[in-house]
MDAnalysis code that builds the backbone (N, CA, C; Angstrom):
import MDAnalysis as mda
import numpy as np

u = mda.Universe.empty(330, n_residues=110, atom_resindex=np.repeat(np.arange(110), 3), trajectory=True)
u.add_TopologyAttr("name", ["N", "CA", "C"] * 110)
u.add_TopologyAttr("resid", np.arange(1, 111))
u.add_TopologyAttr("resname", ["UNK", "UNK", "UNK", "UNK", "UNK", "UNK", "UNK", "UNK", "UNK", "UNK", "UNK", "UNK", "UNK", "UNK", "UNK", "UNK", "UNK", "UNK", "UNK", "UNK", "UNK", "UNK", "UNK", "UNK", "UNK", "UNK", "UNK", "UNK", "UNK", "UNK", "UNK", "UNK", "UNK", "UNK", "UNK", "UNK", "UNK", "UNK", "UNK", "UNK", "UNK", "UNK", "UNK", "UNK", "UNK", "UNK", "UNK", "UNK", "UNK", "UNK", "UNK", "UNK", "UNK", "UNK", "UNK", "UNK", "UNK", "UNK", "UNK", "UNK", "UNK", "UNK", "UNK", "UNK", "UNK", "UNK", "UNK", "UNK", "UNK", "UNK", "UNK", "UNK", "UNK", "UNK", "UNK", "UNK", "UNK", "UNK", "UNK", "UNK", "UNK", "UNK", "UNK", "UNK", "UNK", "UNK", "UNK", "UNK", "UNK", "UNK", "UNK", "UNK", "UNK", "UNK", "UNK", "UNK", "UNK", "UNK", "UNK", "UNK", "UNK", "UNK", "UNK", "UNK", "UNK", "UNK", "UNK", "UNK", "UNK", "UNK"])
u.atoms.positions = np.array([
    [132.912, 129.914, 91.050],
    [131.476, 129.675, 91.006],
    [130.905, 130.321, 89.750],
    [129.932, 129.619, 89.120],
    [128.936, 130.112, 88.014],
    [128.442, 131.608, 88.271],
    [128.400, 132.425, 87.612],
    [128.116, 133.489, 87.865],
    [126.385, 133.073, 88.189],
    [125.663, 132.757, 86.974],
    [124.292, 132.764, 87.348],
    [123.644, 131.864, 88.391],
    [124.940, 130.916, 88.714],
    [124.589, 130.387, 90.960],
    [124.877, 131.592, 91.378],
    [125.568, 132.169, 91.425],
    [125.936, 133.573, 92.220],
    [124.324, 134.148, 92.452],
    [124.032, 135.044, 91.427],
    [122.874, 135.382, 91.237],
    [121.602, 134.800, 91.455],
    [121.713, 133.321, 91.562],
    [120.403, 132.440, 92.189],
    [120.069, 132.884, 93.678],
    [120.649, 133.407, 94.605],
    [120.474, 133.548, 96.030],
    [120.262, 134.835, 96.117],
    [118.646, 135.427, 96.655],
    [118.136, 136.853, 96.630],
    [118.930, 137.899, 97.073],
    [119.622, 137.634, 98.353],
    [120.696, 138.256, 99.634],
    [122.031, 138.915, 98.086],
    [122.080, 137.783, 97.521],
    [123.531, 138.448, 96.807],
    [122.682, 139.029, 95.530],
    [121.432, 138.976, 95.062],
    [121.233, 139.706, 94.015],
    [120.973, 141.350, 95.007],
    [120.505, 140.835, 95.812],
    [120.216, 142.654, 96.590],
    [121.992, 143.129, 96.639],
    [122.705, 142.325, 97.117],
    [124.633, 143.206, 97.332],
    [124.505, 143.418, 96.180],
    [124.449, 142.882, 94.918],
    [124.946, 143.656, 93.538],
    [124.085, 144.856, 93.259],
    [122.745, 145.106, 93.932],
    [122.260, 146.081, 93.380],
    [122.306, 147.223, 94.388],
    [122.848, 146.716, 96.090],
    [123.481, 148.181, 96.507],
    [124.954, 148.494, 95.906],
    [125.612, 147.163, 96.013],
    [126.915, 147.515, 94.878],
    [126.690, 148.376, 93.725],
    [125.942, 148.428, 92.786],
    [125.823, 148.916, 91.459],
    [125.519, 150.406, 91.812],
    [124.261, 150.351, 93.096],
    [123.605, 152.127, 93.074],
    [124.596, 152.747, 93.898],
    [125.626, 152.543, 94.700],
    [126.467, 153.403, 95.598],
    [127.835, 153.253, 94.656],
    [128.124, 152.774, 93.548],
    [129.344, 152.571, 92.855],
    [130.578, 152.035, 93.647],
    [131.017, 152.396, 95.109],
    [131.680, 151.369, 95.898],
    [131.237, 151.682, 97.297],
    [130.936, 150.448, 98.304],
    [130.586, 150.546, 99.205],
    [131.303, 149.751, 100.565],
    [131.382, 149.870, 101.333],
    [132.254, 148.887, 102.651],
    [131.323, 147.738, 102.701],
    [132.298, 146.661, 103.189],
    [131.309, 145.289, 103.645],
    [130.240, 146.108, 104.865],
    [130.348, 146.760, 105.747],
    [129.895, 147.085, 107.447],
    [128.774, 147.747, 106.322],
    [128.923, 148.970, 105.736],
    [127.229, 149.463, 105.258],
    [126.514, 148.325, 104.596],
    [126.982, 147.325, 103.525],
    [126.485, 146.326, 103.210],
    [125.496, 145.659, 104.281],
    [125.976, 145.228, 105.213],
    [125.360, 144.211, 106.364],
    [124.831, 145.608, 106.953],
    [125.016, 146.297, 106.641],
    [123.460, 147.440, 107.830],
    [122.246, 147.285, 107.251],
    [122.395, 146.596, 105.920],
    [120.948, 146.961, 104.829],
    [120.626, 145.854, 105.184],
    [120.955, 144.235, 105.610],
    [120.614, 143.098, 105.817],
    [120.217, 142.866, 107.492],
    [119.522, 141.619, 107.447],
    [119.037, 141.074, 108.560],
    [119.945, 140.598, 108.956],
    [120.642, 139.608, 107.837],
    [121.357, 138.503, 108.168],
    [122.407, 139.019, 109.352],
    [123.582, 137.715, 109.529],
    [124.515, 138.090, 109.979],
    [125.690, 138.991, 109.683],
    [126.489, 139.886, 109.930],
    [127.808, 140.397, 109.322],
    [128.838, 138.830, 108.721],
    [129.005, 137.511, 109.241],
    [129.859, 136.465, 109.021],
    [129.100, 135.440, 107.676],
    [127.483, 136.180, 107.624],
    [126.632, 135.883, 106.837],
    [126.679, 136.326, 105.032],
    [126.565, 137.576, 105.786],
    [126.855, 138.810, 104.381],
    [128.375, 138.486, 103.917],
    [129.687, 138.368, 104.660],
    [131.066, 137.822, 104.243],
    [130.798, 136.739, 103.548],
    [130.461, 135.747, 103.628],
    [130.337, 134.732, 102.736],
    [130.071, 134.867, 101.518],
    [128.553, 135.556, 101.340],
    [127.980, 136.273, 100.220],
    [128.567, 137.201, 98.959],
    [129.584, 137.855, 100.111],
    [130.513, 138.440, 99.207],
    [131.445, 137.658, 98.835],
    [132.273, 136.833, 99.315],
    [132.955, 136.238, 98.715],
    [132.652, 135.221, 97.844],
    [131.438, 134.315, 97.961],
    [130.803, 133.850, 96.629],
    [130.344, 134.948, 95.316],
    [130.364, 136.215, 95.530],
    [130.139, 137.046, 94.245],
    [131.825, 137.551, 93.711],
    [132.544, 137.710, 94.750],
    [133.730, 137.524, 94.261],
    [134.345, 136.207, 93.069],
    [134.307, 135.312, 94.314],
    [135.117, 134.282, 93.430],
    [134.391, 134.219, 92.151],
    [132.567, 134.476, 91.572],
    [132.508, 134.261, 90.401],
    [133.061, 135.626, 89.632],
    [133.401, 136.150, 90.364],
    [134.122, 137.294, 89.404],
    [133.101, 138.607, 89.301],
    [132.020, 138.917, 89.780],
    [130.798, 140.046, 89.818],
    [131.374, 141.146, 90.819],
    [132.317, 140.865, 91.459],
    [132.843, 142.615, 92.434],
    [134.103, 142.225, 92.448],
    [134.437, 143.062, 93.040],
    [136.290, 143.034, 93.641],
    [135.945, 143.878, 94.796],
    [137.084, 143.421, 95.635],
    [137.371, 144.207, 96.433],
    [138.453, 145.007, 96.858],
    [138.447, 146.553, 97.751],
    [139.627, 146.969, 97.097],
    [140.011, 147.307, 98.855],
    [141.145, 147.155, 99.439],
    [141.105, 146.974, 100.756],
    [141.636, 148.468, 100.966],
    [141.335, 149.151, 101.890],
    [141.661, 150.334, 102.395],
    [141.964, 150.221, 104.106],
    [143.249, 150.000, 104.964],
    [143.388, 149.805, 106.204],
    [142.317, 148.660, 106.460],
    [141.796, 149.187, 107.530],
    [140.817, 148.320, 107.932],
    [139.530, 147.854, 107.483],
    [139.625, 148.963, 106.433],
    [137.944, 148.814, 105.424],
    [137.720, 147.914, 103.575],
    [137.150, 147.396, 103.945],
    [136.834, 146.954, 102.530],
    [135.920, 147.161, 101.535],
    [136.028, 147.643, 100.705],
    [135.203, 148.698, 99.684],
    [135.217, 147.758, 98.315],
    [133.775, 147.405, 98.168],
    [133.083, 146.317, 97.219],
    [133.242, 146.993, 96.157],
    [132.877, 146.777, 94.694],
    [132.772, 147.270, 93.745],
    [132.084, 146.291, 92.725],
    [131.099, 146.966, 91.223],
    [130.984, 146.097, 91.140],
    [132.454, 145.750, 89.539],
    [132.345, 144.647, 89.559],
    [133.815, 143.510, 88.208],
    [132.952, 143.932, 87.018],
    [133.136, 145.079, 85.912],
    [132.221, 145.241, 84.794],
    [132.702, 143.906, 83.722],
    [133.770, 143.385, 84.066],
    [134.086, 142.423, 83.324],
    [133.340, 141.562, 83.382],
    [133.016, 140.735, 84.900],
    [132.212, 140.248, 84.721],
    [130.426, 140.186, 84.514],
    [130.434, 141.546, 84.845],
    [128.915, 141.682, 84.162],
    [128.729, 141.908, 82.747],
    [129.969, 142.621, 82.141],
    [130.242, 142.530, 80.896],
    [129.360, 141.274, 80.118],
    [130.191, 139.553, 80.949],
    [130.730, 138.231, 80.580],
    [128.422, 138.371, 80.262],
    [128.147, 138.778, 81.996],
    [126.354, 138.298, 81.636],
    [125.577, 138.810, 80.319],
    [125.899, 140.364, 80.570],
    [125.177, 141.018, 79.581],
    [125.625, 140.480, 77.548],
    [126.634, 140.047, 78.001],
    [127.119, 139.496, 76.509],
    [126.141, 138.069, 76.336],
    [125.945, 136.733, 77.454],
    [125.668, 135.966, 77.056],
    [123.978, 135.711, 77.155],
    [123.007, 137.161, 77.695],
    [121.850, 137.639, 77.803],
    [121.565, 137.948, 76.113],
    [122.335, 139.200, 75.704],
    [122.470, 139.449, 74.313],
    [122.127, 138.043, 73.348],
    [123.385, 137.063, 73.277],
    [123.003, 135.659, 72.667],
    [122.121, 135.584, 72.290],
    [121.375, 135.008, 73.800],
    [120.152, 134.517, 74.138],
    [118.784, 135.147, 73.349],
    [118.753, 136.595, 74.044],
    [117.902, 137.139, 73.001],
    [118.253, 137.210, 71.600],
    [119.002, 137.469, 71.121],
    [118.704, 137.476, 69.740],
    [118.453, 135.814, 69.399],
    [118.849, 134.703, 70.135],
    [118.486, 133.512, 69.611],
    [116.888, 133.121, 69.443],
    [116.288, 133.546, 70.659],
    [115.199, 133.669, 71.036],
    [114.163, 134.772, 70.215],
    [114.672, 135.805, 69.768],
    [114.100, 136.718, 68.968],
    [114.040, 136.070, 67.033],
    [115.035, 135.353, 66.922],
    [115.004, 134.792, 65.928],
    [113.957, 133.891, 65.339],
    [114.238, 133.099, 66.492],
    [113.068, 131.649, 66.701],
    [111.637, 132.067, 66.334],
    [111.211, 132.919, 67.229],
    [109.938, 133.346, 67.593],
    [109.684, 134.453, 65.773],
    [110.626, 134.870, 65.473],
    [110.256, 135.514, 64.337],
    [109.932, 134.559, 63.009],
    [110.693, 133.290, 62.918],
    [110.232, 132.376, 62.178],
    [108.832, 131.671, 62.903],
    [108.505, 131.407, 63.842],
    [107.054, 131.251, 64.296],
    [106.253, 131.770, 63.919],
    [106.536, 132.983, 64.274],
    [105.697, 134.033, 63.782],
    [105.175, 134.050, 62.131],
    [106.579, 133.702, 61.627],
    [105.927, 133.722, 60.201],
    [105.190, 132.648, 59.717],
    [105.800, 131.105, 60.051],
    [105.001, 130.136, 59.979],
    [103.770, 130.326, 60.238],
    [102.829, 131.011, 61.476],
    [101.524, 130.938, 61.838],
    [100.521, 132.111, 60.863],
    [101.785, 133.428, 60.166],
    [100.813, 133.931, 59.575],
    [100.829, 133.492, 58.425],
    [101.529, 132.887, 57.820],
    [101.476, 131.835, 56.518],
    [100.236, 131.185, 57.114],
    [100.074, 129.944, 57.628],
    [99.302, 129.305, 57.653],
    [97.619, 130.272, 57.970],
    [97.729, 131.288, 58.743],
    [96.929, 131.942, 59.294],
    [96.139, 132.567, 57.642],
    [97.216, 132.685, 56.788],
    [96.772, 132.980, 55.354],
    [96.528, 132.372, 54.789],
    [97.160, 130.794, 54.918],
    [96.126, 130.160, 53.791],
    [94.833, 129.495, 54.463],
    [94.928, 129.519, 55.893],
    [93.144, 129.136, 56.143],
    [92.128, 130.333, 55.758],
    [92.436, 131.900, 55.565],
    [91.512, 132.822, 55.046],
    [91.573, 132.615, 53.752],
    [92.304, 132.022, 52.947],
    [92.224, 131.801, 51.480],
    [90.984, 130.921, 51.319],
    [91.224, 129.736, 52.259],
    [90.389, 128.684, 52.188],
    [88.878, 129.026, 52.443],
    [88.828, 130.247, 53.336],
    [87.249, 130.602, 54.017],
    [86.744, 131.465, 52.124],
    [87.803, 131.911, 51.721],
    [87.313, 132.562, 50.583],
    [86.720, 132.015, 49.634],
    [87.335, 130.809, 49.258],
    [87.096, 130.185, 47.808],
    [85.754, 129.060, 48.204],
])
């Protein structure tokens, strides 16, 4: 799965951000913080799995989330892009409008 479908559904942006603040946590505390179901929250995790955003690391009977820096790595790299593409753009705008913004005060002058 797309990482940023992953992240489209509120339920799994909240698991990555108790994932992130407890550094590793069990599926069972996971689903104590939710309404949903426990067979609910499993799903959830395993759609943030398969896009690659946690792993899991099995201990006996417990399973302890984590979050994949690789793949947040993959976001924060293609966020980066973005902004600087976007920071670019807007800086040639920018200049276009105060160019023009300068020669209509030229014009109020003469």
């Amino acid at each position: 799965m797309d990482k940023f479908a992953a992240l489209a559904e509120p339920n799994r942006r909240r698991m990555i951000e108790l994932i992130a603040t407890r550094n590793q946590i069990s599926s069972s505390a996971i689903s104590n913080e939710f309404t949903i179901s426990a067979p609910a929250v499993s799903q959830h995790l395993k759609i943030l799995r398969e896009a690659g955003l946690i792993q899991v690391e099995k201990r006996a009977q417990q399973r302890l989330y984590s979050l994949n820096s690789e793949g947040i790595d993959e976001i924060w790299e293609w966020l980066n892009q973005m902004r600087s593409f976007w920071n670019d753009r807007l800086d040639v705008l920018e200049k276009i409008l105060t160019d023009e913004a300068n020669k209509k005060d030229e014009g109020d002058i003469k």
